[in-house]
C-alpha positions in Angstrom: 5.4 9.4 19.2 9.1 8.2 19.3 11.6 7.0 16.6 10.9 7.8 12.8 7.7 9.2 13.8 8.8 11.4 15.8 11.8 12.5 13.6 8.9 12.6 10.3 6.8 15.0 12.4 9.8 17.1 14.1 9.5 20.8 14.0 5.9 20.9 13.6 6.1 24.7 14.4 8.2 25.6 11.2 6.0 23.1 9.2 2.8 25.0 10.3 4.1 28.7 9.6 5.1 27.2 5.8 1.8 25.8 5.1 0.2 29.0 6.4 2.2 30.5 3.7 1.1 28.3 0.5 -2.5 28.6 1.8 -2.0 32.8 1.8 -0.5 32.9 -1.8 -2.9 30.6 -2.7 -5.2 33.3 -1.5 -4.1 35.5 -3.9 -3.1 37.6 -0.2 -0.2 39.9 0.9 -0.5 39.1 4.9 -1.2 35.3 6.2 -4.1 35.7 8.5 -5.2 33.7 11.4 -7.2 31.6 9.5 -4.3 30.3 7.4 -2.7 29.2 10.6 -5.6 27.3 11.5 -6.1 25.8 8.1 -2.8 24.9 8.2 -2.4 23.3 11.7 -5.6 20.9 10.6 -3.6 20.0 7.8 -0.7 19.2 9.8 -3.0 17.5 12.3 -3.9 14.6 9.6 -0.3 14.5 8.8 0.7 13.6 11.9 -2.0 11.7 12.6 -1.4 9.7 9.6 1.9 9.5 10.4 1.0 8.0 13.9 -1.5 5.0 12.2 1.4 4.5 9.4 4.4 4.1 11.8 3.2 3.3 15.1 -0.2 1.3 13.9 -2.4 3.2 15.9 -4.9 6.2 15.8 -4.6 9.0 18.4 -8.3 7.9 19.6 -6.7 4.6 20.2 -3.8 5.7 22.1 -5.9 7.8 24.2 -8.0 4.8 24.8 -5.0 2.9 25.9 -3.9 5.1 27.6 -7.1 5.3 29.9 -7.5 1.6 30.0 -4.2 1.4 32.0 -4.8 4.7 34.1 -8.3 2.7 35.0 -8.4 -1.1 34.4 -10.1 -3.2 32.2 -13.2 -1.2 31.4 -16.1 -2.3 29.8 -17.3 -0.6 25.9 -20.0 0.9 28.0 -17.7 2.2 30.4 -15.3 3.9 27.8 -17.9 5.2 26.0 -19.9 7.1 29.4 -16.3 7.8 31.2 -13.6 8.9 28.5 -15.8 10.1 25.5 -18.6 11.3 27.8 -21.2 9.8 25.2 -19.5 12.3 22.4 -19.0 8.7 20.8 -21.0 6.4 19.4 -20.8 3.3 20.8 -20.4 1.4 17.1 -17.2 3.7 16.7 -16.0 2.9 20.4 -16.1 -0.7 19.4 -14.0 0.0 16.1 -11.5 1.5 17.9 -11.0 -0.9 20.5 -11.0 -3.6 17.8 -8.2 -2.0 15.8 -6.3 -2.1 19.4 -7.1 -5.9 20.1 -6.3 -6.7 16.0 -2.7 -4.7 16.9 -2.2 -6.7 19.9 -2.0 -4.2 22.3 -5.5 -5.1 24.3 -7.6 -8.1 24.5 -11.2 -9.0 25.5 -11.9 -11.1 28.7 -15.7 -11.5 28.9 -17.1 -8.2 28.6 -13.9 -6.2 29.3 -11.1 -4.7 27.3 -7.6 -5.6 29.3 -4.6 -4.0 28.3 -2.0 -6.8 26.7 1.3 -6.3 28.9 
């Protein structure tokens, strides 16, 4: 992330370790546990992530997908659903994503495959 994003989502540490804290006294608990950290960095997670869509326009999935298309070259849905997700992916959700990147202008279809808009 760069610009406001980055400045919205700075010091995620500090952010984490005070979250952990409202989830432990919402506990009713003396000590924030492990779990509390993990509760709490899933909860920053979707903030940032939403912070990402909101200010940047685009999901992490779709970065990462971006990211591979120009690392490997127009690729078909196929392709990024066997090769990057490793079938972990539907193909229906595969085809959202890259959809949300063509609708931001950032790749385009030619024939079958997804190009990367310079």
């Amino acid at each position: 992330m760069s610009g406001l994003a980055a400045a919205m989502t700075a010091r995620a540490a500090a952010h984490v370790r005070r979250l952990a804290l409202i989830l432990c006294l919402m506990d009713n608990k003396d000590i924030v546990e492990t779990y509390h950290l993990h509760a709490a960095k899933k909860i920053w997670d979707y903030c940032a992530d939403s912070v990402r869509y909101i200010f940047g326009g685009l999901t992490r999935d779709q970065e990462v997908i971006l990211a591979w298309l120009q690392m490997n070259g127009p690729s078909t849905l196929p392709q990024i659903t066997q090769k990057l997700f490793h079938k972990n992916r539907k193909s229906g959700w595969v085809r959202l994503q890259v959809n949300g990147l063509i609708e931001a202008g950032r790749a385009e279809l030619k024939g079958e495959q997804v190009v990367v808009k310079p």
